[in-house]
VOVOVEX-333464 format. One record per residue (C-alpha): x, y, z. Coordinates in steps of 0.001 Angstrom, whole numbers. Example, Ala and Ser with C-alpha at 12.3 -4.5 7.8 and 13.67 -1.06 7.14 Angstrom:
# residues 2
xx=12300&yy=-4500&zz=7800
xx=13670&yy=-1060&zz=7140
//
This chain:
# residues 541
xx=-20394&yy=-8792&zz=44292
xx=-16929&yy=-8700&zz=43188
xx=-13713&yy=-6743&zz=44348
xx=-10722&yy=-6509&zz=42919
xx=-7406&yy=-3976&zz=43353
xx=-8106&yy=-2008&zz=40375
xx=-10871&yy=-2269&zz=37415
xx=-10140&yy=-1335&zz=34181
xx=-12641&yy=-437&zz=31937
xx=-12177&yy=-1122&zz=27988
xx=-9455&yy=-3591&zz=26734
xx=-7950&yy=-1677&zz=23978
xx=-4296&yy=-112&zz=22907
xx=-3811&yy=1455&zz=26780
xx=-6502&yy=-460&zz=28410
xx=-4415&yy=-3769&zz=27696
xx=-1419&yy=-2516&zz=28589
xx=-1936&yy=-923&zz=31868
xx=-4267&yy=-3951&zz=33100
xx=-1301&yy=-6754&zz=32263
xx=1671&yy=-3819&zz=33730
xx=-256&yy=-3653&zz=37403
xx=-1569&yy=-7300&zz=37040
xx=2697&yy=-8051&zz=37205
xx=2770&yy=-6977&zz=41167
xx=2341&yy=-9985&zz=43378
xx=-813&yy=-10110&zz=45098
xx=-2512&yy=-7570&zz=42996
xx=-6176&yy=-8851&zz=41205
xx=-6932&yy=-6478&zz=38468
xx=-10802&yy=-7277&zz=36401
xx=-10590&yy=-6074&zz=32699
xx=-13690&yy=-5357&zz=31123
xx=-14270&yy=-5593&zz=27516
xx=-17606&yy=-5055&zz=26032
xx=-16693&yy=-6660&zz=22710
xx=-16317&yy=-10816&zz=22257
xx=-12678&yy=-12017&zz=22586
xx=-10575&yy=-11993&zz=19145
xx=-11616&yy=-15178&zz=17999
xx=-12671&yy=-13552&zz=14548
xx=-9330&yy=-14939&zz=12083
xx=-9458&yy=-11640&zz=10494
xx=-8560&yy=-9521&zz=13176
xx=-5045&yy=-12270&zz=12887
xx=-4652&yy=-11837&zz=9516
xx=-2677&yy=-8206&zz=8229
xx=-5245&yy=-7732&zz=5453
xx=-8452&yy=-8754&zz=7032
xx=-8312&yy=-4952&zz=7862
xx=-11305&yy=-4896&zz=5418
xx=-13082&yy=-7874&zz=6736
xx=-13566&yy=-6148&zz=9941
xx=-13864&yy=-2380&zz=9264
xx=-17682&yy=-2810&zz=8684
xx=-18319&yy=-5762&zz=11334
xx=-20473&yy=-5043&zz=13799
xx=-19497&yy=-8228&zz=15587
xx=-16021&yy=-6632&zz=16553
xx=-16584&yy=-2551&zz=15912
xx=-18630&yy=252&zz=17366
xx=-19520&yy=1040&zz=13935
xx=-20305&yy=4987&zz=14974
xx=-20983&yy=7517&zz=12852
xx=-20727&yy=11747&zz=13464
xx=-23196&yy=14128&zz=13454
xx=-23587&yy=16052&zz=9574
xx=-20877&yy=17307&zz=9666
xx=-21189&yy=21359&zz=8148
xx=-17691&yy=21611&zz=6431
xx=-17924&yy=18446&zz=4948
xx=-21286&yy=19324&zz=3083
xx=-23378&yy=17909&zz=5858
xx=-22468&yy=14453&zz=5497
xx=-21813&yy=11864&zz=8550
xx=-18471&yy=10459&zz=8371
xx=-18264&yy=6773&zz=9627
xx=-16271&yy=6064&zz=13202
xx=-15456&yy=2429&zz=13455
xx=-14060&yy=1493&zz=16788
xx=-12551&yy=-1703&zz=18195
xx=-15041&yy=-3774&zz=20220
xx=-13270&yy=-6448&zz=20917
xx=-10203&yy=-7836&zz=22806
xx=-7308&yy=-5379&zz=21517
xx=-9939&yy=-2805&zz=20911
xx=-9394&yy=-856&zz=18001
xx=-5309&yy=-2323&zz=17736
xx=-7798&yy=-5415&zz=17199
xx=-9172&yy=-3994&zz=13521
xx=-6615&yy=-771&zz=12566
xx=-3845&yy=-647&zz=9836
xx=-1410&yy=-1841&zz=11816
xx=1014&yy=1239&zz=11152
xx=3608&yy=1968&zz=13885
xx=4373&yy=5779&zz=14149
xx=4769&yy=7386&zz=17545
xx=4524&yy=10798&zz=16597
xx=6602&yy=13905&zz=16658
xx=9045&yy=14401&zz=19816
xx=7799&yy=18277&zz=20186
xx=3808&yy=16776&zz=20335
xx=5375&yy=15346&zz=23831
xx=7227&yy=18412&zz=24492
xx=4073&yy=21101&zz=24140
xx=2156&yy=19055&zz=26362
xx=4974&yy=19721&zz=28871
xx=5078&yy=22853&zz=27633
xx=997&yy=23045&zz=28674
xx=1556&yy=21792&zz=32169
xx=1608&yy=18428&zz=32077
xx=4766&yy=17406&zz=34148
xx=6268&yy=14257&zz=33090
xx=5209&yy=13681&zz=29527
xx=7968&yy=15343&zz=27631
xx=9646&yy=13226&zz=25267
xx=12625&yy=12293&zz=27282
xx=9737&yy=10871&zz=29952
xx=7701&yy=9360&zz=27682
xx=10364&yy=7146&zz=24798
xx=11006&yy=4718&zz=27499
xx=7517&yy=3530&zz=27391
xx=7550&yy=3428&zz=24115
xx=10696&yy=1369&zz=24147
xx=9459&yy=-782&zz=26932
xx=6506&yy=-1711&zz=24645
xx=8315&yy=-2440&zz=21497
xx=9731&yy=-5677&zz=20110
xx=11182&yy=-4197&zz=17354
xx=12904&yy=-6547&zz=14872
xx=16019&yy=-4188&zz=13851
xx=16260&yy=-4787&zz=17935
xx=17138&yy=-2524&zz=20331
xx=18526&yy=413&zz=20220
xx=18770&yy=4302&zz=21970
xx=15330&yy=4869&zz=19967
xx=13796&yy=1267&zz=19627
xx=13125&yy=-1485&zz=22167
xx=13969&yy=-5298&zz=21299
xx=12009&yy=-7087&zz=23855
xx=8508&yy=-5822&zz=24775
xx=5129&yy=-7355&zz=24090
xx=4349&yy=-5492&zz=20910
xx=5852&yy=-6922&zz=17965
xx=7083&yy=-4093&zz=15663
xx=8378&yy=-5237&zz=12146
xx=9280&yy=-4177&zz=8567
xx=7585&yy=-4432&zz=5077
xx=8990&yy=-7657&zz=3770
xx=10831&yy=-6920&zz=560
xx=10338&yy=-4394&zz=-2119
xx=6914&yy=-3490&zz=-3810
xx=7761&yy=-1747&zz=-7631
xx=4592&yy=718&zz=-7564
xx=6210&yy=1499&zz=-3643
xx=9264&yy=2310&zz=-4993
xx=7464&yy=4479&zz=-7913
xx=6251&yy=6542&zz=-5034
xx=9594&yy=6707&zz=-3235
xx=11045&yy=8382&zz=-6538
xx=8703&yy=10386&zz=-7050
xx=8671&yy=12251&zz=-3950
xx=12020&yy=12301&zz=-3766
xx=12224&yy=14089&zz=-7021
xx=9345&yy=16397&zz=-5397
xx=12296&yy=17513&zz=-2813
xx=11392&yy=14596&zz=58
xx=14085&yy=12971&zz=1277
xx=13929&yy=8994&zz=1727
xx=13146&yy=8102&zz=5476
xx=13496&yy=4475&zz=6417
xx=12547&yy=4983&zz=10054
xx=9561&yy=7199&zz=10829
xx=10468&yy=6445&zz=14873
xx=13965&yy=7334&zz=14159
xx=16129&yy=11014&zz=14381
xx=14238&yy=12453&zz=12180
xx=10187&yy=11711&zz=11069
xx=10390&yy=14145&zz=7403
xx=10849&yy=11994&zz=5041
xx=9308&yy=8936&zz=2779
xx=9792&yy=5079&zz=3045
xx=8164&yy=1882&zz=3776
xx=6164&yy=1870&zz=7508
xx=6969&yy=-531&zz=10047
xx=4101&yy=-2287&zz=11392
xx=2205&yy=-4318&zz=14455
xx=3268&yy=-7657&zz=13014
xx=5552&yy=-10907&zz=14342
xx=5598&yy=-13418&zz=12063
xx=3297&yy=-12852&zz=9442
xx=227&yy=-11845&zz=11804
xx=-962&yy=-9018&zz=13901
xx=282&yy=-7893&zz=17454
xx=-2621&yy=-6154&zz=18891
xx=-2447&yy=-5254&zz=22514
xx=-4545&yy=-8315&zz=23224
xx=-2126&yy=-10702&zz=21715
xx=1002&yy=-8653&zz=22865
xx=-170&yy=-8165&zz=26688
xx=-2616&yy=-10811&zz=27894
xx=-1587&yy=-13938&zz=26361
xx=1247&yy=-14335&zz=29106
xx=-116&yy=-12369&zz=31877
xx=-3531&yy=-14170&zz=31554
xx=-2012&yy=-17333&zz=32991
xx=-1014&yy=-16048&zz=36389
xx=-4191&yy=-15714&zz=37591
xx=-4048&yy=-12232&zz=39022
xx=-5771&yy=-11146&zz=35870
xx=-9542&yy=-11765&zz=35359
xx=-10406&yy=-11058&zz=31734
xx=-14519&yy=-10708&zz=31120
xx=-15629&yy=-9928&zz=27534
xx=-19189&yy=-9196&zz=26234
xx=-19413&yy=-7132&zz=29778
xx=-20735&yy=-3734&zz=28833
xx=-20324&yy=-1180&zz=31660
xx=-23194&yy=1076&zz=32898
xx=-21848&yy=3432&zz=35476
xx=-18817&yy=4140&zz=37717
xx=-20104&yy=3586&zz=41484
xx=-19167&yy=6531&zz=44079
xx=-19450&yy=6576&zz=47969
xx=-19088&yy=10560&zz=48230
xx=-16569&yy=11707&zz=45810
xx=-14502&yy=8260&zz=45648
xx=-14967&yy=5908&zz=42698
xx=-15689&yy=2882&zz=44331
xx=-16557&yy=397&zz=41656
xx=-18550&yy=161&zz=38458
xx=-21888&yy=-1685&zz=37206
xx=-21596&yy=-3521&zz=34199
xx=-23912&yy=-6072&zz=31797
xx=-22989&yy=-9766&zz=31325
xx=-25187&yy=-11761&zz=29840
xx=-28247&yy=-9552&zz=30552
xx=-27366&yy=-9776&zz=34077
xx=-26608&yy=-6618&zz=36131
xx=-23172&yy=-7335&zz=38055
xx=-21315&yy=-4906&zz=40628
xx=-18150&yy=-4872&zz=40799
xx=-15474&yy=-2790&zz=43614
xx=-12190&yy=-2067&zz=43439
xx=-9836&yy=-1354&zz=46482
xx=-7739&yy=1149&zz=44887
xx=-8749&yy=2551&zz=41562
xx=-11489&yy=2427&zz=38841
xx=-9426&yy=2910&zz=35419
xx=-11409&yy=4264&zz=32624
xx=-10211&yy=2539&zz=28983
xx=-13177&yy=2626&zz=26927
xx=-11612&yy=5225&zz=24042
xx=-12011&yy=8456&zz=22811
xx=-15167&yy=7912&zz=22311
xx=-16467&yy=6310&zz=25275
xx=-14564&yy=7404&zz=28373
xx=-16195&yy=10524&zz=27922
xx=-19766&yy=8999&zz=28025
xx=-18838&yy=6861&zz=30347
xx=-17777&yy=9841&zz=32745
xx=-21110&yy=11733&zz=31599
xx=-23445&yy=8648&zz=31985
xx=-22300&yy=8081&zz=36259
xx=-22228&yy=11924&zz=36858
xx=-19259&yy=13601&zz=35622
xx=-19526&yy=16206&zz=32798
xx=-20750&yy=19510&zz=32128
xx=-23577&yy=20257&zz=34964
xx=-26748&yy=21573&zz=31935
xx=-25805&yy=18358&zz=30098
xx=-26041&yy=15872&zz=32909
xx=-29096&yy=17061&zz=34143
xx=-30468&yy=16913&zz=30576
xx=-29874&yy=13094&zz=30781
xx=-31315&yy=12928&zz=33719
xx=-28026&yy=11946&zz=35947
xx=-26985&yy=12827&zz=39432
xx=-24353&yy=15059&zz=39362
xx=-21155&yy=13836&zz=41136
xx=-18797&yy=16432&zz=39752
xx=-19089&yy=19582&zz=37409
xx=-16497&yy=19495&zz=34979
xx=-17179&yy=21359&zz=32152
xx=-14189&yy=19898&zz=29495
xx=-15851&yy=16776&zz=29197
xx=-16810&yy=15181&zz=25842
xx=-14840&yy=19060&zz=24203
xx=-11549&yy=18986&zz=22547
xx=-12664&yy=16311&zz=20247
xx=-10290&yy=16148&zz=17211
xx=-8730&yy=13749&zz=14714
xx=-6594&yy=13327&zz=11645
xx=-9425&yy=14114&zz=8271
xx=-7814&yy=12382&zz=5200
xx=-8863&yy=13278&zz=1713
xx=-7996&yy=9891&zz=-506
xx=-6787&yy=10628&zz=-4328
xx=-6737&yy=7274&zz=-6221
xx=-4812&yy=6829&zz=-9753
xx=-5336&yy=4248&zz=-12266
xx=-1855&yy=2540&zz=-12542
xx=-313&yy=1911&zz=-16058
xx=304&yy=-2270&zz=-15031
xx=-1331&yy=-4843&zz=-13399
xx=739&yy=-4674&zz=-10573
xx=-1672&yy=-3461&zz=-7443
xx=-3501&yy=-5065&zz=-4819
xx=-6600&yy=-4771&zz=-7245
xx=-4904&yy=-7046&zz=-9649
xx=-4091&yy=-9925&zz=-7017
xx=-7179&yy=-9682&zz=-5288
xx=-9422&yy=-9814&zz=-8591
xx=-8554&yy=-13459&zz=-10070
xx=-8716&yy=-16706&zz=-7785
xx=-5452&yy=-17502&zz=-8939
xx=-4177&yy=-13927&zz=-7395
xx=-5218&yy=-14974&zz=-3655
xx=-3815&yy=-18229&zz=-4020
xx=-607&yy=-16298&zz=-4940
xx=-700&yy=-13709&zz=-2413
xx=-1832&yy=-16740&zz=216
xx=927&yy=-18481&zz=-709
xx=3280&yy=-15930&zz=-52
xx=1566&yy=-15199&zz=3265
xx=1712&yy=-18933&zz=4303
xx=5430&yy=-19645&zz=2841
xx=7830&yy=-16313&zz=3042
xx=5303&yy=-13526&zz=5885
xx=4847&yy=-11260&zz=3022
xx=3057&yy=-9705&zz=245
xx=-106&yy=-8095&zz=829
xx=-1754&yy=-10572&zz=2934
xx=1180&yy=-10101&zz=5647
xx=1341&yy=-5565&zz=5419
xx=-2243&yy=-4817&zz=4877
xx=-3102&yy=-2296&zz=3197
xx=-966&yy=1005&zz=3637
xx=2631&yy=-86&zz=2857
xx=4597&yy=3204&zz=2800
xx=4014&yy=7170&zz=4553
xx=5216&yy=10270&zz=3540
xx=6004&yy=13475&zz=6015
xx=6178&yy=16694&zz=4975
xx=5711&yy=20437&zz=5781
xx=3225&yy=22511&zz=4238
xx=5524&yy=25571&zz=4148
xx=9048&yy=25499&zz=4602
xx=9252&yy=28044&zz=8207
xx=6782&yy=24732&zz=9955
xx=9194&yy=23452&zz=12344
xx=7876&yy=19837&zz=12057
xx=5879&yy=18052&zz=9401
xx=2344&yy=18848&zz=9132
xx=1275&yy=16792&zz=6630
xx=1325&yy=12663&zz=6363
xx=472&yy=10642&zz=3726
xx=-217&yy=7044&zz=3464
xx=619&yy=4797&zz=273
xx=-1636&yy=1715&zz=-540
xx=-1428&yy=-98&zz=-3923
xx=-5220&yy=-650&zz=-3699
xx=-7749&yy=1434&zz=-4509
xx=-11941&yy=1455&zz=-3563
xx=-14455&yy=3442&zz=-3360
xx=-14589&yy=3619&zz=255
xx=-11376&yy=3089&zz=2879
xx=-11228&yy=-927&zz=3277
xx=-14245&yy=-1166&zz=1392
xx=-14787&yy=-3236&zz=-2627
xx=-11444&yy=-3037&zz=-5137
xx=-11590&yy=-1586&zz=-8240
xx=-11668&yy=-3670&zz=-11193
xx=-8870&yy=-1649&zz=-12572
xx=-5256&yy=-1904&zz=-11527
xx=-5247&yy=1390&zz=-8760
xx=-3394&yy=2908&zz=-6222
xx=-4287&yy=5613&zz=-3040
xx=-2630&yy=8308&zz=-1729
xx=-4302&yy=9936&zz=1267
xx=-3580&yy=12950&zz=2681
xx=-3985&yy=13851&zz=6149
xx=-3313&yy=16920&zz=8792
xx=-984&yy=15640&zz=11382
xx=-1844&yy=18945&zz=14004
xx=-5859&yy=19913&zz=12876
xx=-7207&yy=22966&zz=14836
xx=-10381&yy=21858&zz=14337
xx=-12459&yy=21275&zz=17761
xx=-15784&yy=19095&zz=18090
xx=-17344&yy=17251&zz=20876
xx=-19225&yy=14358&zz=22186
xx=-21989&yy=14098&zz=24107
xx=-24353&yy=11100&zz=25967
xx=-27534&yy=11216&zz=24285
xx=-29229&yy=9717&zz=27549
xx=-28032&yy=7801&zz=30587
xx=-27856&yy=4536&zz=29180
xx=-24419&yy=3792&zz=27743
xx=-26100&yy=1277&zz=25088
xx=-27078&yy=4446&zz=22736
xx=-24289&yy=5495&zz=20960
xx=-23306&yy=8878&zz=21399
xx=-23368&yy=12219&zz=20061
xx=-20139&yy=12709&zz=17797
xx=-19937&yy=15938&zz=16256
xx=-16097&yy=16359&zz=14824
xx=-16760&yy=19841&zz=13587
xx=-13641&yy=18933&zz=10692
xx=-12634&yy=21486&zz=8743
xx=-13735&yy=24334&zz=10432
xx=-10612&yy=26828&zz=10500
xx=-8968&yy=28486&zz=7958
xx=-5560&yy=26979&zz=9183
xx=-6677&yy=23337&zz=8674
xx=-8208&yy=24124&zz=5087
xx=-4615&yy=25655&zz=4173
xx=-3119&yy=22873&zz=5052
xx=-5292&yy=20116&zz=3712
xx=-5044&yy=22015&zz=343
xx=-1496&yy=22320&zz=491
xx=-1499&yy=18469&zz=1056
xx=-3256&yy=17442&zz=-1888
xx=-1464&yy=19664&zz=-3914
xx=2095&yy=17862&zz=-2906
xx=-379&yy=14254&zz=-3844
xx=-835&yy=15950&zz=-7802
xx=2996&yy=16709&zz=-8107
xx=4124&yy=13779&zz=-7206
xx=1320&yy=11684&zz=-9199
xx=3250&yy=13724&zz=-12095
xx=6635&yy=13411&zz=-10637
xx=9299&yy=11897&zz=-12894
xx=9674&yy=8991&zz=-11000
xx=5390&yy=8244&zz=-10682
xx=4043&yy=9665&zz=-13439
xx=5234&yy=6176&zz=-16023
xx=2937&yy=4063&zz=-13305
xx=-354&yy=6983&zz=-13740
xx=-2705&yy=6001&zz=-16624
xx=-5024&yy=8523&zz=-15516
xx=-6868&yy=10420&zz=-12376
xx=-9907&yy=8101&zz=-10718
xx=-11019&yy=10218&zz=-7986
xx=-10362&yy=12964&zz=-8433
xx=-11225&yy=12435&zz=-12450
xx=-8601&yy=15088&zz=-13233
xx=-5653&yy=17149&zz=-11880
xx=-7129&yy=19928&zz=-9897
xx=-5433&yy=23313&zz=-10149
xx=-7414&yy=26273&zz=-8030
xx=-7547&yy=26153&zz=-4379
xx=-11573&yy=26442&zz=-4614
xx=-11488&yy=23272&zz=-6959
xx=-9389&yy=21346&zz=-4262
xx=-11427&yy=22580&zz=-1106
xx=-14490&yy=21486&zz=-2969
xx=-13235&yy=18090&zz=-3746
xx=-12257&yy=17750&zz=218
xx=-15532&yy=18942&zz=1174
xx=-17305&yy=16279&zz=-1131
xx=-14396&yy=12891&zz=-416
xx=-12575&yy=13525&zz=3014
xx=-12982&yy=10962&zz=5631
xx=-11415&yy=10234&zz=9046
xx=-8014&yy=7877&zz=9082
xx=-9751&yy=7028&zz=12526
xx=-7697&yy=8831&zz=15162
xx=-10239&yy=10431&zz=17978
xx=-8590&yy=12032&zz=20642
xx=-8761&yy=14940&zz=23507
xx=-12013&yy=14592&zz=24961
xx=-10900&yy=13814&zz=28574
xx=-8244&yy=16248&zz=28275
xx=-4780&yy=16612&zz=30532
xx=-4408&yy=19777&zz=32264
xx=-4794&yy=21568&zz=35056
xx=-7141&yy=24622&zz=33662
xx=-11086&yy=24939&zz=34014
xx=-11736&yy=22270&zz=30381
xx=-9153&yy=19783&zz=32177
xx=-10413&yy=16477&zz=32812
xx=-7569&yy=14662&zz=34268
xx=-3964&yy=15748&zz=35492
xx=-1031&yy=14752&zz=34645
xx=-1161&yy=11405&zz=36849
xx=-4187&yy=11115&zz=35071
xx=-6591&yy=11443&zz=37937
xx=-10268&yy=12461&zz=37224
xx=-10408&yy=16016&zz=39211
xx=-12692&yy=16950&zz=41634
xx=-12949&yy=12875&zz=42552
xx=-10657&yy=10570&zz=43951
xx=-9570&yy=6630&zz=42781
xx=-10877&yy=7327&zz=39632
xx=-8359&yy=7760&zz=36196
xx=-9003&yy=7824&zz=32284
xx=-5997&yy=6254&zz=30222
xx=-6562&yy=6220&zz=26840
xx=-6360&yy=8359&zz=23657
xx=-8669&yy=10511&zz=25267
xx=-6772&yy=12171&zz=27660
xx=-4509&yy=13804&zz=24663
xx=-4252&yy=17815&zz=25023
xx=-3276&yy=18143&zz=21426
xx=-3289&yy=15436&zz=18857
xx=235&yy=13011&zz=17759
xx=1209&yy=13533&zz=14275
xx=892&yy=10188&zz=13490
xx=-825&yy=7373&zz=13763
xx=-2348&yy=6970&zz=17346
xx=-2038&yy=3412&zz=18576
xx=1571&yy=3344&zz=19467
xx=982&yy=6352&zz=21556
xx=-2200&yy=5142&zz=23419
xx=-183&yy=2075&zz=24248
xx=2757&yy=4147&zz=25527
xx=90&yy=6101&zz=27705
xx=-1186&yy=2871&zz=29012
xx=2474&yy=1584&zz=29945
xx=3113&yy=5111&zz=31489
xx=-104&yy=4971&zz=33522
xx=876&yy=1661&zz=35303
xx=4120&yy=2922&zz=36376
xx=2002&yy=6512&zz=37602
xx=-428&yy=4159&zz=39453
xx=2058&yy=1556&zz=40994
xx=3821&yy=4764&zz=42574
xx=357&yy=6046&zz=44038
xx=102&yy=2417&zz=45061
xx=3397&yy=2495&zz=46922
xx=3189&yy=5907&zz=48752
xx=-434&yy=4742&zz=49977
xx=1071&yy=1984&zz=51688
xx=4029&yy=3734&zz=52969
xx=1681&yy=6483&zz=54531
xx=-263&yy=3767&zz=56070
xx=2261&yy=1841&zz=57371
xx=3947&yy=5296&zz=58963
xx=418&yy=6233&zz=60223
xx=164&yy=2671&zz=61488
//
C-alpha cells in the first residue's frame, strides 16, 4: 500500500502539467501514473518522427471508432499517446489555443472562471515562447513554443494564393486576431519536441516530491462511501493499491477518463449494470458529448521537386534534410509535417472562423503514413465548431478492452455545410493565381469537384479525424454534466477529471495547448481547495 497527497491518473498534455504544478508545494507527494513506457522511443524527440509513431503500438492506443454511418460505415483510426507526454508525446506539434469566444461560451454556459480573461494566463504561464513575452505570449514557462525556421517556396505558394482568395496573411494564430494564413508556431526548443513530459517533469522529477510510475495501467478508482479514496492499478502483472489524502485526479484523455469513471462505478446507471459494476454514482453525461475536428485531406501533384516527397525519396535527400536538422534546427526534420494553417469563415455573417486548414508539403495515402513517389502537397480541411455528437462507452469492466468509440461525424446538416464550404475554399485556392504555377494536377481528389453532392461524396469516402476527442466528461452544472467548473466529479467527493475531456464545446484549433492550459488551471483550482481545507481545519481545531 501506497499513499500519497494526490494521484493523478494519465501523464499526458494536462495530466503532466497539473502533477509537476501541485508537486511545487513543499511537503506535497503527488504519484503519476502512466500506462505507456517512458519516452525513450527517439522518434517521439525528433519533429518528423510524427510518422514513426502514429502507427506504434509501443507508444499509442492505436483505437479505432465504431462504422461510422456518415462516413459510409467505415472505422476511422484514433491513435492516442501512451506514453510519457501522452498524446503531446506523438501529435503534430502545432501550437494554436483556440478562439477567445470558445472560452467565453463556456462562461457563457455556466462555467465560472473559464472565460478568456481567466484562462490566457495559463496559457501564458505555460509558454516559452521564443518572440518572448508579451500581453498575449509567455517567455518563460516549461513548454517551448517556436517558429518555422525560414521560408519554404511551395509555403509561400500557399500564402499567395489564399491571399489572392481574399485571406489575409496571419503571422500569429495566438495573436489579436486568429483569421488569417501563415506559418504555425510549434512545440519545439532547439530543433526537438517539447511535449509535456519533457517541458514539466524533467525539473520537477528531481525534487523528490514527484513519483513517476510508467507501464502502470489503472483498474478502478477506490471509494469509502462517496469519497474517492485511491485507485488500483497494474505494474508488472502485479495488482498495487494506491491512496491519496486529498484527491484522485483523473488524466487518462478523452478517451479514457470516461471509461475509467464507467469501469469503478460512475456513468449512466443501464450501462454500468450492463458491465456488471457497482454503481457509486448515476450520472447520465458520461462517455456523451463526444466530438472532434473530421478533416477531409485534398492532395495536389506539385509542378517541382520541391516537397517533402522529393527529400524523403533519395538517400541523398535525408542526408540533406539531416543535415539541416543537425547543423541550422530546420527543414523538415525540425517542423514536421504541417508547416502553415489557414482560418477562415464559411460565410461572411460567422463571427469567428469556422474553418482551419493545415498545409504540409507531403503527401500519402494515409495521414503520417508512405510518401508518394511524386513531388505532392496536402491541404486538409477541418470544422473548427462540429455539431456532431457521439459517445463512448466501456465494453466490460476491465479497462484493458478498448472501448466503444462511436463519433457519429457528420451527422447534421450544419457540419456537412460547412465541410463542403471548406473544400470548396481548398479548389480555389489550388487554382488561385498565386498556387495554381506549383499544381500539375489533382491526386485525391483526381479532379476539381464542382456540385455539392460530388464534394459530400468525396468526404464521405476520404475524411478522417485530425485527432482532437473532446467533451465526454463534460463541465456544467445541468443533468449530462460530469464535472463543475472546479472540475469536481458530482455526486462524489476528492475525485476530479482534467483533461480534454471535460470540454463543453470543442476549441477551434488544435487541442494540446488547451488541455495543457486546463491542466495548469486545475492545479491552481486544487491548491485553493487545498488551502481552505486546512484553514477550516485549523479554525475547527
Amino acid at each position: 500500500m501506497k499513499e500519497f497527497d494526490y494521484i493523478v491518473v494519465g501523464a499526458g498534455s494536462a495530466g503532466c502539467a497539473v502533477a509537476a504544478r501541485l508537486a511545487e508545494d513543499p511537503g506535497v507527494q503527488v504519484l503519476l501514473l502512466e500506462a505507456g513506457p517512458k519516452d525513450r522511443n527517439i522518434w517521439i524527440h525528433i519533429p518528423i518522427g510524427y510518422g514513426k509513431t502514429m502507427f506504434n503500438s509501443s507508444v499509442n492506443w492505436q483505437f479505432n471508432s465504431e462504422p461510422e454511418p456518415h462516413l459510409n460505415n467505415r472505422r476511422i483510426y484514433q491513435p492516442r499517446g501512451k506514453v510519457l507526454g501522452g498524446s503531446s508525446s506523438i501529435n503534430g506539434l502545432i501550437y494554436i489555443r483556440g478562439h477567445p469566444n470558445d472560452f467565453d461560451s463556456w462562461k457563457g454556459m455556466g462555467n465560472e472562471g473559464w472565460g478568456w480573461d481567466s484562462v490566457l494566463p495559463y496559457f501564458k504561464r505555460a509558454e516559452s515562447n521564443e518572440r518572448g513575452a508579451s500581453t498575449l505570449h509567455g517567455g518563460d514557462g516549461p513548454i517551448r513554443v517556436s517558429d518555422v525556421r525560414g521560408k519554404n517556396e511551395l509555403v509561400e505558394a500557399f500564402i499567395k494564393g489564399a491571399v489572392s482568395c481574399g485571406i489575409a496573411r496571419n503571422d500569429d494564430f495566438n495573436g489579436p486576431t486568429q483569421d488569417g494564413v501563415g506559418y504555425v508556431q510549434l512545440t519545439t526548443g532547439g530543433g526537438r519536441r517539447c511535449s509535456t513530459a519533457r517541458g514539466y517533469l524533467r525539473n520537477v522529477d528531481r525534487k523528490g516530491s514527484l513519483t513517476v510510475e510508467t507501464g502502470a495501467l489503472t483498474r478502478k478508482i477506490l471509494f469509502n462511501g462517496l469519497r474517492a479514496i485511491g485507485i488500483q492499478y497494474e505494474q508488472d502483472g502485479r495488482s498495487i493499491e494506491a491512496y491519496a489524502r486529498q484527491e484522485v485526479i483523473v488524466s487518462a484523455g478523452a478517451f479514457q477518463s470516461p471509461q475509467l469513471l464507467q469501469c469503478s462505478g460512475i456513468g449512466p446507471a443501464d450501462l454500468l449494470r450492463d458491465i456488471g459494476v457497482p454503481q457509486v454514482a448515476n450520472l447520465p453525461g458520461v462517455g456523451q458529448n463526444l466530438h472532434d475536428h473530421l478533416q477531409v485531406r485534398l492532395m495536389y501533384q506539385c509542378t517541382k521537386a520541391i516537397t517533402t516527397n522529393d527529400s524523403l525519396r533519395t538517400v541523398w535527400g535525408r542526408a540533406q534534410i539531416g543535415l539541416q536538422w543537425l547543423l541550422q534546427q530546420k527543414g523538415p526534420v525540425a517542423a514536421g509535417i504541417q508547416l502553415a494553417c489557414l482560418f477562415a469563415r464559411s460565410r461572411p455573417e460567422e463571427i469567428q472562423p469556422d474553418i482551419q486548414f493545415h498545409f504540409g508539403t507531403i503527401s500519402a495515402d494515409k495521414t503520417a503514413g508512405q510518401p508518394h513517389d511524386f513531388p505532392g502537397f496536402t491541404m486538409s480541411v477541418c470544422q473548427l465548431r462540429p455539431t456532431s455528437r457521439g459517445h463512448l462507452k466501456a465494453r466490460n469492466s476491465d479497462m484493458a478492452t478498448p472501448p466503444e468509440i462511436f463519433m457519429n461525424y457528420f451527422a447534421t446538416d450544419e457540419d456537412r455545410r460547412v465541410m463542403t464550404a471548406g473544400v470548396r475554399l481548398a479548389q480555389d485556392i489550388a487554382r488561385s493565381k498565386g498556387m495554381s504555377d506549383y499544381v500539375a494536377a489533382p491526386y485525391r481528389p483526381a479532379r476539381f469537384l464542382e456540385t455539392d453532392r460530388e464534394i459530400e461524396d468525396f468526404i464521405r469516402e476520404t475524411a478522417t479525424t485530425i485527432f482532437h476527442p473532446v467533451g465526454t466528461c463534460r463541465m456544467g452544472h445541468d443533468s449530462m454534466a460530469v464535472v463543475d467548473p472546479q472540475l469536481r466529479v458530482h455526486g462524489v467527493s476528492g475525485l476530479r477529471v482534467v483533461d480534454a475531456s471535460i470540454i463543453p464545446t470543442i476549441l477551434s484549433g488544435n487541442t494540446n495547448a488547451g488541455s495543457i492550459a486546463i491542466g495548469e488551471y486545475a492545479s491552481d483550482l486544487i491548491k485553493k481547495d487545498h488551502r481552505m481545507r486546512n484553514t477550516n481545519a485549523a479554525m475547527q481545531a
